[in-house]
N, C-alpha and C positions, 0 to 999 in steps of 0.2 A: 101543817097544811093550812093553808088560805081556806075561810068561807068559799063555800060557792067556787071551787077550784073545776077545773075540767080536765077530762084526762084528753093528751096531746100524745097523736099518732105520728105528727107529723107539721111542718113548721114554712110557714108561707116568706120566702123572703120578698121582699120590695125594695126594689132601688130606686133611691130618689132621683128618676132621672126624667127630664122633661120629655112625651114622646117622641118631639120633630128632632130631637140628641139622641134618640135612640139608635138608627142607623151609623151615623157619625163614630158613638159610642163603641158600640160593636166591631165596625171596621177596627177601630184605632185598639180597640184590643187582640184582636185577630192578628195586626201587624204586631204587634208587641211579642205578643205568645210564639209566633211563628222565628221571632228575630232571636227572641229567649231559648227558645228549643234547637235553631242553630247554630247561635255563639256560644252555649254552654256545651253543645254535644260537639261542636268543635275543637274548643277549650279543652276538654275532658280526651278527646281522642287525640289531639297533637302533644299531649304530655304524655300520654300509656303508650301513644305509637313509639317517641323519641325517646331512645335508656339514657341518652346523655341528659333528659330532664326528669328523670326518678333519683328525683333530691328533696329535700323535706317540704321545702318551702312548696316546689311544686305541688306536692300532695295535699298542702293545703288549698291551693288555687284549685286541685281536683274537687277539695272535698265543697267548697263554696259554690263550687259549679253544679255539683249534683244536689247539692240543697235548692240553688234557686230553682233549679231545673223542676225537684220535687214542689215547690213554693209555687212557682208558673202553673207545673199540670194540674195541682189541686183547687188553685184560686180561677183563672181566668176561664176553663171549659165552662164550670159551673155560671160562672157568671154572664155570660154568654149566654146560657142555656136561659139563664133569670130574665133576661134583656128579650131573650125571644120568643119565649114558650109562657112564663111568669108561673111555673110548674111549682108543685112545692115538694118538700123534701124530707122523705122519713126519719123520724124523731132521733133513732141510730145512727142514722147517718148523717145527719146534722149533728149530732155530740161527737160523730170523727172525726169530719172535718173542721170542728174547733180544736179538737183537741190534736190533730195533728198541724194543724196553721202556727199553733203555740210552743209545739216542737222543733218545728223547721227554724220558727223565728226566735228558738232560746240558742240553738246548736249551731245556727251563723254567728250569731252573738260569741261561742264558746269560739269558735274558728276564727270570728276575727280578734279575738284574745291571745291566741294562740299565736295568728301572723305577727300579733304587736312583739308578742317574745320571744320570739324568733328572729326578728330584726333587733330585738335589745342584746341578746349573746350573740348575733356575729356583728355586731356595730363598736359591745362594750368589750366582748371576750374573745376576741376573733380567734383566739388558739383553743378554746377550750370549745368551742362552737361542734368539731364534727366529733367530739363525744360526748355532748352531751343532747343535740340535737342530732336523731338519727331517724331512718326509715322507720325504724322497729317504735320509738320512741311515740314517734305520730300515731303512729296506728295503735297502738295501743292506748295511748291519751284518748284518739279520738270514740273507741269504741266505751273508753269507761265514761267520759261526758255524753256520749249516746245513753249509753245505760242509766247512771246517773239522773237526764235529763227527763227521762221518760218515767224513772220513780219519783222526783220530783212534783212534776206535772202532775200525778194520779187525782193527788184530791179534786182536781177540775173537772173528772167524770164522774165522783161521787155528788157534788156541788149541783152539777148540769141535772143530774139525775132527783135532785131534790127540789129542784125548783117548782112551784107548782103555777100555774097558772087558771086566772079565772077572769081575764076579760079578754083575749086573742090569742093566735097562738102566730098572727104577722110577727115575725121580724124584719124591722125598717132599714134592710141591708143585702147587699149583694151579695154576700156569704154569711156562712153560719159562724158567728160570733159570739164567743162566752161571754164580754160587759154588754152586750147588747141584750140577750139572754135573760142575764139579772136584772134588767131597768125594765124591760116589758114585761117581767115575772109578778109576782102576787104576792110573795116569799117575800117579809120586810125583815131584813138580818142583816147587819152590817159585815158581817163575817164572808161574805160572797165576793165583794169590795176588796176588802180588806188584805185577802189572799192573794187578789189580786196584784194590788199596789207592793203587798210583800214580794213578790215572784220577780216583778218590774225591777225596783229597786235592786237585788240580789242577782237577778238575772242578765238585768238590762243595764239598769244608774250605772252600778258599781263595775262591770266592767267597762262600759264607757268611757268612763273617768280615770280609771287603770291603763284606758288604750291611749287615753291625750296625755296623761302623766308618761309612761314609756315612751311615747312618739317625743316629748319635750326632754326626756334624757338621752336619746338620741340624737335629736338636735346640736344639744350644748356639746357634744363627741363630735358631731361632724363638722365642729366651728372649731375644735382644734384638732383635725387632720391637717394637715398641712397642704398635702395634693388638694389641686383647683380641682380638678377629676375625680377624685375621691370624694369631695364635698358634696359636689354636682350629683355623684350616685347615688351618694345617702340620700339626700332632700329630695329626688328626683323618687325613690323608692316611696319613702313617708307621704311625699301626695299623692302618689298611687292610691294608697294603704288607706289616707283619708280621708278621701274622695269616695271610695268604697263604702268608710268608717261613718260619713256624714248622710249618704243617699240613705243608709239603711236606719242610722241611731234615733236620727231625728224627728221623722214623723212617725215612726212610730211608739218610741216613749214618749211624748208628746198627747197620743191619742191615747196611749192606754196609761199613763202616771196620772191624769186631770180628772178624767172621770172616777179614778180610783180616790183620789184625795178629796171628791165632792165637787167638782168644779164641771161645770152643765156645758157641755157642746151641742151645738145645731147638729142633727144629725147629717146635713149636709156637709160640715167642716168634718165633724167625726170620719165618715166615710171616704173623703178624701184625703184624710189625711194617712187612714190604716192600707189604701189602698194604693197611696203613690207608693209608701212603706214596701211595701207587699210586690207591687207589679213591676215599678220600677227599676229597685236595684237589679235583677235577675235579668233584664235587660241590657241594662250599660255594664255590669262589672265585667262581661265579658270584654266588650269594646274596650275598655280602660286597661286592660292585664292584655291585652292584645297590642294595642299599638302604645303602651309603653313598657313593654316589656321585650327587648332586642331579640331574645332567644323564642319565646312563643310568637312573638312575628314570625321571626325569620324563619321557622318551622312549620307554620301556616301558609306562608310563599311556598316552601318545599314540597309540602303536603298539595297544595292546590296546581301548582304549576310542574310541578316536579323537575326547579331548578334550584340550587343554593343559592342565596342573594349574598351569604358572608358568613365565616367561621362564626360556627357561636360562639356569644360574648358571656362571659359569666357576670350575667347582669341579673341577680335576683333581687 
């Protein structure tokens, strides 16, 4: 314990946001949240509705959908609520929702690990593909990296709970944030950091790097298909996968790898960058897995219009 420490009931978030952007602010989150809570509960419903799409892959598109879904409702009410009320937020409940923001954001991490191996055995294996990749396969996977994910993370509530503080209990952020946490704390331990950057790396680096390396032995596979058509579907899939792989890797190992290694962000750049992290992908990956993917289009025309535009394509 810090000299002079004080006990914290509760934790003041501030967002750095200019007032006359505060209006601005709000709308454009409002639209987001609202576009995220439709594309994904769409996404999620025209895969459960259609049995001709309860195929693996799909189940992961389900499962990416209800993570961002989860990602959206936890991040942006709240943040909203900061923007308009400037309320603050019980000390428990602020250690949830860090500690659940670091859950969602490890377990898309596992699932888009998951989508990269998935396109590696039916690109490299195509006959070994539907046994070793199966319904039962996924859900199972998925529920032991749930599990997994969630004993992993622990020491972050034991960590949160140690922290003590003795000169504010503001935190300079839109949400309740674990490195934010540590830096306004009183607690001088490099071990708080530390943990950090190891979780990143393990959680974060390393499958990243595991997702470009699969996506480039993919690649080198669809340069000797021979079909124009078959080349076209592989590369046509892997930007999909990318584009997803890139909204979400980037800004946020970024915001959380720097400050873990020593390296000082403006909390202006920090917060922008955990939050495009954060708000954004949950937004577009819907749009992305929707209009390039033939079958949850064409299932979405069904579903809204209630006409067929064309046989499904087996375009996973």
């Amino acid at each position: 314990m810090a000299n002079g420490s004080i006990t914290v009931s509760e934790f003041v978030l501030q967002c750095t946001i200019n007032s006359d952007q505060s209006l601005l602010t709000i709308s454009i989150l409002i639209i987001v949240y609202l576009l995220s809570l439709f594309g994904n509960l769409l996404v999620i419903l025209v895969i459960l509705w259609n049995h001709q799409l309860h195929a693996p892959m799909y189940f992961y598109i389900v499962a990416l959908a209800v993570i961002d879904l989860s990602n959206s409702t936890i991040l942006i009410p709240k943040m909203i609520s900061v923007l308009m009320l400037d309320t603050a937020v019980p000390y428990g409940a602020c250690v949830l929702q860090m500690f659940v923001i670091l859950h969602v954001e490890e377990m898309e991490s596992f699932v888009l690990t998951f989508m990269a191996v998935d396109r590696f055995i039916a690109v490299i294996y195509p006959l070994r593909y539907p046994s070793i990749i199966t319904n039962k396969t996924v859900g199972v996977g998925l529920f032991i990296l749930n599990a997994f994910g969630l004993i992993f993370k622990s020491p972050f509530i034991f960590f949160a709970t140690e922290l003590s503080f003795c000169r504010t209990n503001v935190l300079p952020y839109c949400f309740c944030d674990y490195a934010t946490m540590v830096h306004v704390a009183c607690t001088d331990d490099p071990k708080y950091l530390k943990f950090l950057t190891a979780v990143v790396m393990s959680a974060g680096m390393f499958p990243m790097f595991f997702i470009l390396f699969t996506y480039a032995r993919i690649a080198l596979a669809a340069l000797k298909i021979s079909s124009a058509e078959g080349k076209s579907k592989v590369f046509s899939t892997c930007l999909t996968h990318l584009l997803v792989v890139g909204l979400f890797y980037i800004p946020l190992l970024s915001s959380y790898a720097l400050p873990g290694a020593g390296v000082k962000l403006s909390t202006e750049t920090y917060n922008t960058m955990v939050i495009v992290g954060n708000v954004l992908p949950p937004m577009v990956n819907p749009i992305i897995y929707s209009f390039r993917n033939k079958e949850i289009k064409s299932c979405i025309h069904q579903l809204l219009t209630g006409k067929r535009t064309s046989p499904l394509l087996n375009d996973k």
